[in-house]
KOLKESE-9407 format. One line per field, with one value per atom (N, C-alpha, C, CB): residue number from 1; atom name; x, y, z. Coordinates in nm, 4 decimals, m for minus. Glycine has a CB too. Example, Ala and Ser with C-alpha at 12.3 -4.5 7.8 and 13.67 -1.06 7.14 Angstrom:
KOLKESE-9407
marlo	c(1,1,1,1,2,2,2,2)
dopa	c(N,CA,C,CB,N,CA,C,CB)
c1	c(1.3190,1.2300,1.3200,1.1308,1.2850,1.3670,1.2900,1.4084)
c2	c(m0.5690,m0.4500,m0.3300,m0.4473,m0.2250,m0.1060,0.0030,m0.0598)
c3	c(0.7800,0.7800,0.7800,0.9046,0.7080,0.7140,0.7870,0.5725)
end
This chain:
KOLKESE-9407
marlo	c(1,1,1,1,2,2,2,2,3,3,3,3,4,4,4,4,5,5,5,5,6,6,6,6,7,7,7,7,8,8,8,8,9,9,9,9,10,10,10,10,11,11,11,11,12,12,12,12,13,13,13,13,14,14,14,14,15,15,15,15,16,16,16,16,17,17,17,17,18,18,18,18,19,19,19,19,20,20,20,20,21,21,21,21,22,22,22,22,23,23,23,23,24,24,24,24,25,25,25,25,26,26,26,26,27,27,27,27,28,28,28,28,29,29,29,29,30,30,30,30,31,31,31,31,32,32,32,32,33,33,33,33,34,34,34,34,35,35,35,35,36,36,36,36,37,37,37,37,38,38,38,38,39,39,39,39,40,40,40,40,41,41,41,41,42,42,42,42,43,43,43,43,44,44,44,44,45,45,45,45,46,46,46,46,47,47,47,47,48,48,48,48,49,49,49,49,50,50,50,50,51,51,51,51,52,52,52,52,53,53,53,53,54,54,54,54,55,55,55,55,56,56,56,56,57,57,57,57,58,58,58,58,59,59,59,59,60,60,60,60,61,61,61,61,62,62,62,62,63,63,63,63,64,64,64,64,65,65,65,65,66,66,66,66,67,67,67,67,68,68,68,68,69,69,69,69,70,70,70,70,71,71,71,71,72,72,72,72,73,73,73,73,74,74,74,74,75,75,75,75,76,76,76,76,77,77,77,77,78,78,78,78,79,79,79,79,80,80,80,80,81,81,81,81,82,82,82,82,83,83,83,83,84,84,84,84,85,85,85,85,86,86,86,86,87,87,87,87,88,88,88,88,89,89,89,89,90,90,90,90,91,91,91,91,92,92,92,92,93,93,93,93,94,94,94,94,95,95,95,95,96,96,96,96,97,97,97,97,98,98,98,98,99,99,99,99,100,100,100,100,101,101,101,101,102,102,102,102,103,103,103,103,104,104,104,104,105,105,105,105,106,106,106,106,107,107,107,107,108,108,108,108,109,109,109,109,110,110,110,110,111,111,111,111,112,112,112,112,113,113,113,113,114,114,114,114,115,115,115,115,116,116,116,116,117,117,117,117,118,118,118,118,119,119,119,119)
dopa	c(N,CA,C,CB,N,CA,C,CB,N,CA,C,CB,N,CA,C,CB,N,CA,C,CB,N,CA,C,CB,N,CA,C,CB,N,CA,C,CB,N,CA,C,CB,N,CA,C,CB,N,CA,C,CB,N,CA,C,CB,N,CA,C,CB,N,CA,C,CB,N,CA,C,CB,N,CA,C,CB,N,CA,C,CB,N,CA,C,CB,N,CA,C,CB,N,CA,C,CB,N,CA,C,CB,N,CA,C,CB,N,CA,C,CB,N,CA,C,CB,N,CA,C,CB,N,CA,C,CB,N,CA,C,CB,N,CA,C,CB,N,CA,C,CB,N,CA,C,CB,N,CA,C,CB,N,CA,C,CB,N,CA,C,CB,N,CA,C,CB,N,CA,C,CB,N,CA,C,CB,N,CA,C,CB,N,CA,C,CB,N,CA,C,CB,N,CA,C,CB,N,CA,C,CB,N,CA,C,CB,N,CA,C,CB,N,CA,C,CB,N,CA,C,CB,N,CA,C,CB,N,CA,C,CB,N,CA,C,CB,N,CA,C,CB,N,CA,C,CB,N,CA,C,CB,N,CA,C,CB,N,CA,C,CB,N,CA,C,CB,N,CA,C,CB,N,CA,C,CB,N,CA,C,CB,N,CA,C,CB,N,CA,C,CB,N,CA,C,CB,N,CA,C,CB,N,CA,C,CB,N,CA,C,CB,N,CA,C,CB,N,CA,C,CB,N,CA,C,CB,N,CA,C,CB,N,CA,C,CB,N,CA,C,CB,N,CA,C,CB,N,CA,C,CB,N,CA,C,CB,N,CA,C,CB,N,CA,C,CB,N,CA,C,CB,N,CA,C,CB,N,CA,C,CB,N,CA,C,CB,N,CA,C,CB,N,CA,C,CB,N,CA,C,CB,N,CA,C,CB,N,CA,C,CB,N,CA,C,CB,N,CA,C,CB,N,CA,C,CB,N,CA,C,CB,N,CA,C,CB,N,CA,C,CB,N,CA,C,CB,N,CA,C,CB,N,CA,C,CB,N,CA,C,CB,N,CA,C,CB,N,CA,C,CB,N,CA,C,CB,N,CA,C,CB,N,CA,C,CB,N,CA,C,CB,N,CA,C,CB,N,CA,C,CB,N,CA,C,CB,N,CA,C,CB,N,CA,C,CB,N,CA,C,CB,N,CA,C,CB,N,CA,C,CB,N,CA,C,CB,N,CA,C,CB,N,CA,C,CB,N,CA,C,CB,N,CA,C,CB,N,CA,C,CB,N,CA,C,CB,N,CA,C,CB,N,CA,C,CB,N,CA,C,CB,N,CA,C,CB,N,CA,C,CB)
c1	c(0.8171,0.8250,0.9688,0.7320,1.0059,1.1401,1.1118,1.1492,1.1954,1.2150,1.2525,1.3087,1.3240,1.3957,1.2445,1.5749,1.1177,1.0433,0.9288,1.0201,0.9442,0.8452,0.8488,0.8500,0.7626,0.7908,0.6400,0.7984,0.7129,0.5945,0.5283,0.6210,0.4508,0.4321,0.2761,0.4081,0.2246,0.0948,0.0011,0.1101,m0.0655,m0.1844,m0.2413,m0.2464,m0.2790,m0.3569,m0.2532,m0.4186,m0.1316,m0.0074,m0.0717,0.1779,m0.0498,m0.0533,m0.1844,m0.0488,m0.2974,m0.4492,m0.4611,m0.6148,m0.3956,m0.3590,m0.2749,m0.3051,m0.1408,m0.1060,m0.1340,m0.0262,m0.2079,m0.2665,m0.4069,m0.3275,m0.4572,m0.5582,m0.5131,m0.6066,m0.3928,m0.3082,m0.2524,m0.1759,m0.1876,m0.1159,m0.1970,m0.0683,m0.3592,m0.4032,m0.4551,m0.4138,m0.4456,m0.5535,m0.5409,m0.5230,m0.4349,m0.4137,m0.4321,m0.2335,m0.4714,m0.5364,m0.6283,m0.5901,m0.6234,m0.7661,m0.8717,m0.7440,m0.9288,m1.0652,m1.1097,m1.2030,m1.1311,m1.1045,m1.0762,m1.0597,m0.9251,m0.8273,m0.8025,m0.6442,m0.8174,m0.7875,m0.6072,m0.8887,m0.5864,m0.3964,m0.3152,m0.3106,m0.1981,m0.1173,m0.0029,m0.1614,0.1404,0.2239,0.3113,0.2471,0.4165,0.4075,0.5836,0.2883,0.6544,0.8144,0.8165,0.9786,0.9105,1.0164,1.1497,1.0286,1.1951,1.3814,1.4406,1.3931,1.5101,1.5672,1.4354,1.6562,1.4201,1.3353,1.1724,1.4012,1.1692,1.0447,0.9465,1.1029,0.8396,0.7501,0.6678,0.6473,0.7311,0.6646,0.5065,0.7640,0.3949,0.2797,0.2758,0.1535,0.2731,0.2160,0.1246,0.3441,0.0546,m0.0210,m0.0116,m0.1551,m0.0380,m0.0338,m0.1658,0.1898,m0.1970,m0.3052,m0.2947,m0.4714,m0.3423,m0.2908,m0.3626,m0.2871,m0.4945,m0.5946,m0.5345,m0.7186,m0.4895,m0.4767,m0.3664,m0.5320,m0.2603,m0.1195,m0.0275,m0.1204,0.0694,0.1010,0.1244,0.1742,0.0442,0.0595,0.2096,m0.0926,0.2214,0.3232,0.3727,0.4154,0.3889,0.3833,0.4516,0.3144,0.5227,0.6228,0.5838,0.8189,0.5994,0.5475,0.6812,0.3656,0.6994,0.7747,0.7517,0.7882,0.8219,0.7975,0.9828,0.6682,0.9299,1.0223,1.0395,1.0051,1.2526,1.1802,1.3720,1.0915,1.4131,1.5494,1.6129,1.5792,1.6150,1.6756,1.6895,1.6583,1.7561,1.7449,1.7513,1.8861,1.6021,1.5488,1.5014,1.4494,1.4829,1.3711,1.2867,1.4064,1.1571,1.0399,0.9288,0.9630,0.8892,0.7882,0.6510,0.9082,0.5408,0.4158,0.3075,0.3672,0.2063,0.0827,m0.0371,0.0511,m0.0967,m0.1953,m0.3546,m0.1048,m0.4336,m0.5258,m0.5681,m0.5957,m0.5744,m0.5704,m0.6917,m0.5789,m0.8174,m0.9750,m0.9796,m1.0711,m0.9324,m0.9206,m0.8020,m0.9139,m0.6772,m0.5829,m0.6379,m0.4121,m0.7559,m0.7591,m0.8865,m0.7635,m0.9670,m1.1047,m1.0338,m1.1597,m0.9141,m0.8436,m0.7766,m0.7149,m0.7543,m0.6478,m0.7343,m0.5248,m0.8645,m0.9661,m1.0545,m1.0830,m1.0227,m1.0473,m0.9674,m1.0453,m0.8203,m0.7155,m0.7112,m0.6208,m0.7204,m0.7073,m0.5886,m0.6611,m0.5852,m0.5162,m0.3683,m0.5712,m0.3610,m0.2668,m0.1668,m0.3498,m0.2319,m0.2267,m0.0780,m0.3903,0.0420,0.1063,0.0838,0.1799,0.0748,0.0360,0.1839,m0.0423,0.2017,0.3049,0.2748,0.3312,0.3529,0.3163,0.4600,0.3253,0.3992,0.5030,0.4777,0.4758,0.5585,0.5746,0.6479,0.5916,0.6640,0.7904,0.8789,0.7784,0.7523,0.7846,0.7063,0.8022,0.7184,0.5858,0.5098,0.6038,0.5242,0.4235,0.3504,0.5293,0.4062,0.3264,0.2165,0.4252,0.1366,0.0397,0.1182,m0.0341,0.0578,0.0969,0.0327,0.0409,0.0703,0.0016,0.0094,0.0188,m0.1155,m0.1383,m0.1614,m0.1639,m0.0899,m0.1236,m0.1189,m0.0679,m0.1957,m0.2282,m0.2733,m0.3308,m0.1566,m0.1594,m0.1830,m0.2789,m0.2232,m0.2119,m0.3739,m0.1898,m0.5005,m0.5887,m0.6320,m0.6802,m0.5438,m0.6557,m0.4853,m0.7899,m0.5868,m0.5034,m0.5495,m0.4180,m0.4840,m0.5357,m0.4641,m0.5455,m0.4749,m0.3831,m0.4486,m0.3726,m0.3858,m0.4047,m0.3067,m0.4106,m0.3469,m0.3118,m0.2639,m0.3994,m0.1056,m0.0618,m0.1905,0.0852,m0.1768,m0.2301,m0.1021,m0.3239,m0.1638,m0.0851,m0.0378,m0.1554,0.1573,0.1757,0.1097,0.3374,0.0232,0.0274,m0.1624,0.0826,m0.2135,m0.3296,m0.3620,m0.3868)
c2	c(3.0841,3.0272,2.9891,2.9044,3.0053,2.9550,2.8005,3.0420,2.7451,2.6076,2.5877,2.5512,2.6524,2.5397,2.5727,2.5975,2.6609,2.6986,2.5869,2.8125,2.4882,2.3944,2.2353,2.4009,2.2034,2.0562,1.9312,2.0885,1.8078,1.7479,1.6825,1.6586,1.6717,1.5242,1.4531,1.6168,1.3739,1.2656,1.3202,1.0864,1.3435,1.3511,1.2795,1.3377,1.1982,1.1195,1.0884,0.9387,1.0454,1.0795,1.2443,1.1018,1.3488,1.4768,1.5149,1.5657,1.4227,1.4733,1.3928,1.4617,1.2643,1.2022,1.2446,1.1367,1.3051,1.3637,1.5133,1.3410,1.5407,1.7072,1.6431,1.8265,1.5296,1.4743,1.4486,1.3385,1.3822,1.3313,1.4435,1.2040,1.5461,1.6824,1.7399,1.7702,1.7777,1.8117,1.8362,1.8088,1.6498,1.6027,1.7130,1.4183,1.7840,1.8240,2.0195,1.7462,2.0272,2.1665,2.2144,2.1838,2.3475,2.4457,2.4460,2.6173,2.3803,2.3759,2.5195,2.3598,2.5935,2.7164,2.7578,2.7604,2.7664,2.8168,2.6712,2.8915,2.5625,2.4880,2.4738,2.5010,2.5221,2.5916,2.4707,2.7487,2.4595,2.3256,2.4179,2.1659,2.3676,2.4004,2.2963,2.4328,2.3678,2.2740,2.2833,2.3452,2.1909,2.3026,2.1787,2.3575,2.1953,2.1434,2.1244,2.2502,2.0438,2.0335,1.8560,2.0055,1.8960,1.7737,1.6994,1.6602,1.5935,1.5604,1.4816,1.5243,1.5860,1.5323,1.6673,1.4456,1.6553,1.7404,1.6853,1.7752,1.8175,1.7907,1.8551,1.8386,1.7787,1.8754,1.8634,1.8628,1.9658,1.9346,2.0725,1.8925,2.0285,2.0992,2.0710,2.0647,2.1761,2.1463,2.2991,2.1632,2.2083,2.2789,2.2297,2.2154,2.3105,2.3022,2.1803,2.4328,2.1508,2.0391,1.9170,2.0432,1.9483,1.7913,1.7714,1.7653,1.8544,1.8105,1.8383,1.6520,1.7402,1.7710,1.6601,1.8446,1.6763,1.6010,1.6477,1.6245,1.5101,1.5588,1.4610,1.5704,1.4518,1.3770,1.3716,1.3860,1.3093,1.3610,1.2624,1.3379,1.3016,1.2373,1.2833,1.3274,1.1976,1.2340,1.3171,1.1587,1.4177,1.5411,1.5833,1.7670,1.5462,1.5902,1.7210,1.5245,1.7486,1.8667,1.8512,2.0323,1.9673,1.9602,2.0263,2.0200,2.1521,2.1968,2.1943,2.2704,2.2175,2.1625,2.2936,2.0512,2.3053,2.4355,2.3822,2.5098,2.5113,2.4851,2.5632,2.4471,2.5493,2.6571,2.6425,2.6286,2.6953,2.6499,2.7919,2.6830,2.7303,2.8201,2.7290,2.8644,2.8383,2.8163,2.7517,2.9221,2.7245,2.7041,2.6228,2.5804,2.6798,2.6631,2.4988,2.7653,2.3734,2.2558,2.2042,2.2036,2.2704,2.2577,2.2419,2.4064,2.4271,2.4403,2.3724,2.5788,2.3378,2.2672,2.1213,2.2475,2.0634,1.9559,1.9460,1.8717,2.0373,2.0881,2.0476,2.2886,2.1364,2.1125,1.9973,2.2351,1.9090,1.8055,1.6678,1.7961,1.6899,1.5664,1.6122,1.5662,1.6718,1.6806,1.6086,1.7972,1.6382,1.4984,1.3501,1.4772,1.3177,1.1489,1.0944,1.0781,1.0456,1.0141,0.9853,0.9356,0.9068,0.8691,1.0080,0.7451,1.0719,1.1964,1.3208,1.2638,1.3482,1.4398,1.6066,1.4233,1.6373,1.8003,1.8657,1.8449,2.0056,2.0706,2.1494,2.1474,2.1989,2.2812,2.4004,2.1523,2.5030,2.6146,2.7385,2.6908,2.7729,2.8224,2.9135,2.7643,3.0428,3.1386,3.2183,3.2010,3.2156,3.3024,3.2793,3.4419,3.2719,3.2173,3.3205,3.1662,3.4345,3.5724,3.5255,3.7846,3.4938,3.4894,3.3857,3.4751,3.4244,3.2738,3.1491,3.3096,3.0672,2.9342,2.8782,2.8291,2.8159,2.7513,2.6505,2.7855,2.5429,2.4743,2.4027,2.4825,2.3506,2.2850,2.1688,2.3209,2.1070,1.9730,1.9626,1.9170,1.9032,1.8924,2.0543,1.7802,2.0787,2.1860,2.2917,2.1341,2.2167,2.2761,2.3313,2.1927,2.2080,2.2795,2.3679,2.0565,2.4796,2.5153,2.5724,2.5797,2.6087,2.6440,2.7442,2.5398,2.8962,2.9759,2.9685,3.1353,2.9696,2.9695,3.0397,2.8478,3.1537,3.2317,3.1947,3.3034,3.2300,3.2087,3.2544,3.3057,3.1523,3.2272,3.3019,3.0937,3.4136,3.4793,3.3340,3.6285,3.3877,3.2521,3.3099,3.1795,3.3414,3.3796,3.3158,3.6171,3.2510,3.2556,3.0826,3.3193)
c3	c(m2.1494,m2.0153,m1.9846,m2.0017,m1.9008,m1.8027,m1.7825,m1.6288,m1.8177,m1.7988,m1.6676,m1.8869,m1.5909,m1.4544,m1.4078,m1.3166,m1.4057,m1.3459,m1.3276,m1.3954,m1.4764,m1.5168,m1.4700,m1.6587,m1.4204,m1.3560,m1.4062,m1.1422,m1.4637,m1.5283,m1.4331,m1.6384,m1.4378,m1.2913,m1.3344,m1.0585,m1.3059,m1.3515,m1.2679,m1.3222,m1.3433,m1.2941,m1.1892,m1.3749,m1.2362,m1.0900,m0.9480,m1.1453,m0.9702,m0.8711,m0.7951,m0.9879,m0.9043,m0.8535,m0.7520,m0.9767,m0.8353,m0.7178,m0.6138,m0.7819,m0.5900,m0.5056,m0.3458,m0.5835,m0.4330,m0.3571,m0.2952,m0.3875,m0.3444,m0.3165,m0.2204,m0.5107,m0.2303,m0.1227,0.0302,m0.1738,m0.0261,0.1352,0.1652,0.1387,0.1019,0.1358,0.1967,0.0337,0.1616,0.2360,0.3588,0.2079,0.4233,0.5147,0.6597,0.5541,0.6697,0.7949,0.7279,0.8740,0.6118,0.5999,0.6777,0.4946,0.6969,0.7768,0.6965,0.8055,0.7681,0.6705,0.5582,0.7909,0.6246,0.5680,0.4862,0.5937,0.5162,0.3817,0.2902,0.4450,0.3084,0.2535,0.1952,0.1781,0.2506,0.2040,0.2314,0.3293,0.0981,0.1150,0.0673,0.0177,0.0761,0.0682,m0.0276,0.1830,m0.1280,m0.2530,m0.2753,m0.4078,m0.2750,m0.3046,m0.3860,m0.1606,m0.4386,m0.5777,m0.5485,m0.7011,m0.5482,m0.4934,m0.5847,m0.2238,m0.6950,m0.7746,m0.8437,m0.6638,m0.8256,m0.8567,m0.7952,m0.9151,m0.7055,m0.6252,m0.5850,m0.4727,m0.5977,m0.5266,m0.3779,m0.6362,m0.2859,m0.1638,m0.1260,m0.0651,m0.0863,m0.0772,0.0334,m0.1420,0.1696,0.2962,0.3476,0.4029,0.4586,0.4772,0.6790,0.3702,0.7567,0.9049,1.0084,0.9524,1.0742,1.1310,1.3321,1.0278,1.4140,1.5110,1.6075,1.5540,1.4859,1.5157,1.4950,1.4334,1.3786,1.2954,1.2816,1.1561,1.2958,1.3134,1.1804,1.3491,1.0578,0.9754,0.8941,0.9973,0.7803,0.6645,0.5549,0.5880,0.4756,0.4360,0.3004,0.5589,0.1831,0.0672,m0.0076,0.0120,m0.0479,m0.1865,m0.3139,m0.1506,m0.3959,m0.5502,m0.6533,m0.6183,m0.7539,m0.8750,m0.9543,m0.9424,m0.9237,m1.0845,m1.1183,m1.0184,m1.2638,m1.3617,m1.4172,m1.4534,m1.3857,m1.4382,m1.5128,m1.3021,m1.5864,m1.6319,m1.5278,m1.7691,m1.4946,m1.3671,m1.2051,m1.3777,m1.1902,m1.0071,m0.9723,m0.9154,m0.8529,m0.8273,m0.7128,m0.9272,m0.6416,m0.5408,m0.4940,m0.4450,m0.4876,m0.5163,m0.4006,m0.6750,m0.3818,m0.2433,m0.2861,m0.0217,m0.2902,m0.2944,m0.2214,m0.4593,m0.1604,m0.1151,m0.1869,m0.0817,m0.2200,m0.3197,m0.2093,m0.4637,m0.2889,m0.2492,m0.2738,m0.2975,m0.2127,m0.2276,m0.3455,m0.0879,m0.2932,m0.3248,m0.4860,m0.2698,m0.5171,m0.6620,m0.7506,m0.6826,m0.6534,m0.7738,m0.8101,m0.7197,m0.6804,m0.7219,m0.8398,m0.6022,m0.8242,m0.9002,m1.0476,m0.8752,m1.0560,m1.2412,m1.2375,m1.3104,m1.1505,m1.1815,m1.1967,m1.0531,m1.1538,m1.1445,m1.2965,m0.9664,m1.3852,m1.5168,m1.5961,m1.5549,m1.5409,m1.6211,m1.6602,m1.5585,m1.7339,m1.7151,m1.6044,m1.8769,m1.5456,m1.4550,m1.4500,m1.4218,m1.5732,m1.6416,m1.7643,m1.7125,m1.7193,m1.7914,m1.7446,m1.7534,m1.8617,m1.8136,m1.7728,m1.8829,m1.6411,m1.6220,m1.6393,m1.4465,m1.6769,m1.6713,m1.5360,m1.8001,m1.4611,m1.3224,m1.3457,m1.1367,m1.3838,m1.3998,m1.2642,m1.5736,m1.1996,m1.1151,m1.1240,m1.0496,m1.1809,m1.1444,m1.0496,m1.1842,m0.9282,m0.7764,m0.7316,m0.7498,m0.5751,m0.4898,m0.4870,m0.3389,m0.5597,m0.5305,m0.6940,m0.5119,m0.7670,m0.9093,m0.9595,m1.0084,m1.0117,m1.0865,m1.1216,m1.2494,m1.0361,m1.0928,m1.2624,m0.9707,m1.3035,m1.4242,m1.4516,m1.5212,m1.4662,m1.5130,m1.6249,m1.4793,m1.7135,m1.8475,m1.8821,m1.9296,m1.9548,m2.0025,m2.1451,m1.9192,m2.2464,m2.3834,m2.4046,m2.4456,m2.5219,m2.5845,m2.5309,m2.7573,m2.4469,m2.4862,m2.3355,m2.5765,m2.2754,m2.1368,m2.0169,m1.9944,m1.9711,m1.8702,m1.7718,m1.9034,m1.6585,m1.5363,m1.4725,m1.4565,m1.4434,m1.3786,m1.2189,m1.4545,m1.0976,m0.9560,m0.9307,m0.8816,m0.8471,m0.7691,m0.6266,m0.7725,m0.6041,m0.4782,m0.3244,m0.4857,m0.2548,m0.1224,m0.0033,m0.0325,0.0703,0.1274,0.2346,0.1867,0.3045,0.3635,0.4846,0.3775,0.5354,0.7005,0.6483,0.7818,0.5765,0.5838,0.6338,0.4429)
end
């Protein structure tokens, strides 16, 4: 794995903020939008109903990057409400076209697939 790609961030912080990131998702697609820049992750999400949500939380990472992918809100939170709350996730990202991945300690992980951005 590429390190600048990898960002740690807490669990319960992370499903937290992927709740409020969401609130202004299409029901539908459920689609949030996720970037990485120093040390913060932004989750927002905007719909023409509900307007635009928008969140930032602490994630650690060694490199200063900046990354932006789609992700489906529903299922990242499906794996992140398995975490203890208190719990470190790794969030590896290589290209907004590639599988995201999810890991926590050595046993559990989660690959999610980018959503197209026009969806």
């Amino acid at each position: 794995k590429d390190k600048r790609y990898e960002a740690e961030i807490i669990a319960g912080k992370f499903l937290n903020g992927v709740r409020l990131g969401s609130m202004s998702a299409d029901s539908e697609s459920n689609a949030i939008d996720i970037s990485i820049k120093k040390n913060e992750m932004v989750i927002r999400s905007m719909s023409e109903k509900l307007g635009l949500s928008n969140v930032r939380i602490i994630a650690t990472h060694d490199e200063q990057y900046s990354q932006n992918v789609r992700l489906d809100a529903k299922k990242l939170g499906d794996f992140l409400k398995l975490i203890p709350p208190e719990g470190s996730v790794q969030f590896y990202c290589p290209a907004s076209d590639d599988p995201v991945l999810l890991t926590f300690g050595d046993s559990q992980s989660y690959i999610l697939a980018p959503m197209d951005s026009r969806e």
